[in-house]
PABATOR-930971 format. One line per 4 residues: number of its first residue (from 1); their letters; for each residue x, y, z of N, C-alpha, C, CB. Coordinates in steps of 0.02 Angstrom, whole numbers, plus 50000, padded with zeros to 5 digits. Glycine has a CB too. Example, Ala and Ser with C-alpha at 12.3 -4.5 7.8 and 13.67 -1.06 7.14 Angstrom:
<sites>
1 = as = 50660 49716 50390 50615 49775 50390 50660 49835 50390 50565 49776 50452; 50642 49888 50354 50684 49947 50357 50645 50002 50394 50704 49970 50286
</sites>
This chain:
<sites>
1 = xxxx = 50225 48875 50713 50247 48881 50781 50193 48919 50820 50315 48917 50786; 50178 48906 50873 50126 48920 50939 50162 48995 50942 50134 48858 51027; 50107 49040 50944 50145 49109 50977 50097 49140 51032 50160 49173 50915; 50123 49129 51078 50063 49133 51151 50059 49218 51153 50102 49091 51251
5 = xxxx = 50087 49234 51136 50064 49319 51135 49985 49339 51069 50159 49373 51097; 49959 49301 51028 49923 49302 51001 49868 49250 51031 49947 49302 50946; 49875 49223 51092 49839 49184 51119 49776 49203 51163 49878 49154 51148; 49702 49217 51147 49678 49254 51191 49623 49213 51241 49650 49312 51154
9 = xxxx = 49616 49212 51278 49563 49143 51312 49494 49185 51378 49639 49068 51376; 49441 49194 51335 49385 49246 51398 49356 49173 51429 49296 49316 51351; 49322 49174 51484 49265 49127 51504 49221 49155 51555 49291 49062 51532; 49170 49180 51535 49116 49195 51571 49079 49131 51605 49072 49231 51526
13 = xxxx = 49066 49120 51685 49043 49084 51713 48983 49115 51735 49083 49060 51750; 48924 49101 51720 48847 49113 51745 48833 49051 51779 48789 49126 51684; 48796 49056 51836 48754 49003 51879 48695 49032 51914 48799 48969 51935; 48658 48997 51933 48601 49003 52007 48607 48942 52009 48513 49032 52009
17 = xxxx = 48649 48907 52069 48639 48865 52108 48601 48802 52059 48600 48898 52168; 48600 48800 52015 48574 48720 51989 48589 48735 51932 48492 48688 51996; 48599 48761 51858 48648 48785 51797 48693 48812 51799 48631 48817 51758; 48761 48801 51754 48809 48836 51743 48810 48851 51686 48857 48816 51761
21 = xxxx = 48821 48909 51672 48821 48915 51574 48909 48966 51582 48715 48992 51519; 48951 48909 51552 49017 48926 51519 49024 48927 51461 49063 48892 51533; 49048 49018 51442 49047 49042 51377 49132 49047 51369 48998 49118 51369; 49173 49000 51314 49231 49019 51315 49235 49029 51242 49278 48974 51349
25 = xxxx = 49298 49084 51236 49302 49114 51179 49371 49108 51165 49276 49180 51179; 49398 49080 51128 49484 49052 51104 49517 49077 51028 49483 48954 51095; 49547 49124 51035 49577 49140 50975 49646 49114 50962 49577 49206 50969; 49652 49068 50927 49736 49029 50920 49753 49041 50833 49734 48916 50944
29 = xxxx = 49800 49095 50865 49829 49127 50785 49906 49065 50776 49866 49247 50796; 49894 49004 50723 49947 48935 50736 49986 48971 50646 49889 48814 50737; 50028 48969 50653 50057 49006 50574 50119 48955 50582 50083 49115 50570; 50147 48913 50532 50206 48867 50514 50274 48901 50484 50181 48816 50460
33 = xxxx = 50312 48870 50504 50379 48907 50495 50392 48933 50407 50446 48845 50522; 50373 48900 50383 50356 48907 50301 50281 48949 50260 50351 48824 50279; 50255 48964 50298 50195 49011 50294 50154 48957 50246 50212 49098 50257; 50163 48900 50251 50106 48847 50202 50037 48828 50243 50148 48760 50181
37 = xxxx = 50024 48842 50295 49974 48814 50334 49991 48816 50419 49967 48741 50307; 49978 48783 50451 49959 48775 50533 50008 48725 50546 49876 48747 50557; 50060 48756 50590 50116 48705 50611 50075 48641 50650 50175 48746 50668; 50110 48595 50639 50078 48531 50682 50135 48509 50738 50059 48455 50626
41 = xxxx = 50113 48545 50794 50144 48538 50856 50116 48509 50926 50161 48596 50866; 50147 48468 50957 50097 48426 51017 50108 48492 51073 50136 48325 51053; 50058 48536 51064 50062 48571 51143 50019 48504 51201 50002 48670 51141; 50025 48531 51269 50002 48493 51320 49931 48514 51315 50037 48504 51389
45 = xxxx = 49885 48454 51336 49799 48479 51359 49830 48519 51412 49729 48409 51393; 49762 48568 51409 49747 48620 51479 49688 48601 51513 49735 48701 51461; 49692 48568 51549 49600 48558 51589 49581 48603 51614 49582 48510 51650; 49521 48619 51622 49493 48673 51648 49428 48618 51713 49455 48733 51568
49 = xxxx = 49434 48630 51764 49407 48582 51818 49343 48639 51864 49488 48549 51879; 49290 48608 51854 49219 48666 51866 49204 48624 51910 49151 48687 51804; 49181 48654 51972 49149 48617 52035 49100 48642 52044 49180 48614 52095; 49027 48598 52042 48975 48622 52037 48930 48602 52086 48958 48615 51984
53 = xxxx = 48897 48630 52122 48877 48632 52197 48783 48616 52180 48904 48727 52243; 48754 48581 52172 48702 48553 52158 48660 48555 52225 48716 48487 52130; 48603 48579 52241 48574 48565 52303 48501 48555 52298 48588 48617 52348; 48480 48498 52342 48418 48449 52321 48396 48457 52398 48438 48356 52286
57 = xxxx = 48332 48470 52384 48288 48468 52447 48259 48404 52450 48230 48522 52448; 48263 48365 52528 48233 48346 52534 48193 48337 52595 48249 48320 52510; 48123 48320 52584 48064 48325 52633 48073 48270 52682 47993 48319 52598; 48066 48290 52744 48054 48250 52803 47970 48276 52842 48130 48265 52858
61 = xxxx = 47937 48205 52864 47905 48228 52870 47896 48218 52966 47865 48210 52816; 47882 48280 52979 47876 48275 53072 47804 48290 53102 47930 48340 53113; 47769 48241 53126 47712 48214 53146 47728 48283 53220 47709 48108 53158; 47677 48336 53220 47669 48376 53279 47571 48344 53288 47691 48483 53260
65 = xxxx = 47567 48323 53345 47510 48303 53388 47475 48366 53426 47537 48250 53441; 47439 48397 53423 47400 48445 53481 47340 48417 53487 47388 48525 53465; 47355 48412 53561 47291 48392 53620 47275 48431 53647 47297 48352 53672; 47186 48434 53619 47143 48491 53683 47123 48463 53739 47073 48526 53662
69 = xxxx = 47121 48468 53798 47102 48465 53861 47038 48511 53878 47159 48482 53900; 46975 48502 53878 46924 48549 53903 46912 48527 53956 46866 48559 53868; 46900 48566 54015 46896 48561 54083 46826 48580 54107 46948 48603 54114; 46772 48551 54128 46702 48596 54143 46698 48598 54224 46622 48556 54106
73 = xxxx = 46701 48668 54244 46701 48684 54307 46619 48693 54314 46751 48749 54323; 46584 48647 54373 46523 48659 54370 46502 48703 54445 46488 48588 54357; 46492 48764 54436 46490 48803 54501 46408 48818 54541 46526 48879 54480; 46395 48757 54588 46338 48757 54589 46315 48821 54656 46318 48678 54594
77 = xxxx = 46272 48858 54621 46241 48917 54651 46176 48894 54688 46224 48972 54594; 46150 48939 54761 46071 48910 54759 46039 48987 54774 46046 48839 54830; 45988 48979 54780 45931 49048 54773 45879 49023 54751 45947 49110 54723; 45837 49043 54812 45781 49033 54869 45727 49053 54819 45786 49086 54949
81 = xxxx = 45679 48995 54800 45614 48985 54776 45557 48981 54802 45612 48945 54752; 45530 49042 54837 45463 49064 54868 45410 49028 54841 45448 49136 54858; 45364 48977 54888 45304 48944 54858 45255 48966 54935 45318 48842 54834; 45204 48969 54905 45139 48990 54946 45098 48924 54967 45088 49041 54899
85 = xxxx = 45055 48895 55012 45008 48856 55019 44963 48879 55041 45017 48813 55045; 44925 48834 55048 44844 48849 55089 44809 48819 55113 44798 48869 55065; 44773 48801 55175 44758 48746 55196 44680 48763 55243 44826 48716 55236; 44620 48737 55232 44551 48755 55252 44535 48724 55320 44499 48732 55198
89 = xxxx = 44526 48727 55366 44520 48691 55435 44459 48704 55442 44563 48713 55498; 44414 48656 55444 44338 48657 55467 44315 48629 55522 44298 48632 55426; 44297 48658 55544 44269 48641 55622 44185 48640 55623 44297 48708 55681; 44158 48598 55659 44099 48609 55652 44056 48609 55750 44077 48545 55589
93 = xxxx = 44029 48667 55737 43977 48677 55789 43926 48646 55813 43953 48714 55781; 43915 48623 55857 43848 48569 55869 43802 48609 55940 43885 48469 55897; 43728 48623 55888 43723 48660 55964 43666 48635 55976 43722 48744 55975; 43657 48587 55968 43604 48536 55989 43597 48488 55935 43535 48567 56004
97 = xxxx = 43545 48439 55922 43518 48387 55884 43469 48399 55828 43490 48346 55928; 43452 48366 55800 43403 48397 55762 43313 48355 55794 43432 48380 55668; 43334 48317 55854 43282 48302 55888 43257 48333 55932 43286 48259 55906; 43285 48384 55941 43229 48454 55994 43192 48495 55946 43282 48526 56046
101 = xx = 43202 48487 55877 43148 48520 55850 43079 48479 55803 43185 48568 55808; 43059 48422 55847 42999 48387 55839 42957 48416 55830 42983 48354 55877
</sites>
């Protein structure tokens, strides 16, 4: 006969998010009305129901575009380039011929 007072049931649940490690530990003391062996009795299954939360990355990929714009501001300055000339003016004197001195 089943004696649920000798029935002991631990379960340690460990996870990070992608393993579960369930440690169960069951002591079933089953003794027959005649002390010859382990009564054979239909108890009910017990399910035990673990919901396990699995999470998967996935990659998207997002096309960012940067456009440079360079702008050339051309700031035209002026300042005054001093040049010198020179120019010879010849004149010539005539104070007679060279036929008065025959």
């Amino acid at each position: 006969m089943f004696d649920k007072n000798n029935f002991q049931f631990d379960s340690n649940i460990k996870g990070n998010h992608n393993v579960v490690d369930n440690d169960m530990n069951v002591d079933i003391n089953m003794n027959s009305s005649n002390g010859m062996g382990p009564s054979m009795s239909c108890s009910p299954v017990q399910e035990k129901c673990i919901h396990k939360t699995i999470v998967h990355e996935v990659p998207h990929v997002c096309p960012i575009h940067t456009r440079i714009i360079n702008h050339h501001v051309f700031k035209h300055i002026y300042r005054p380039q001093y040049t010198c000339s020179e120019e010879n003016v010849v004149s010539n004197v005539q104070c007679g011929s060279c036929s008065q001195f025959r």
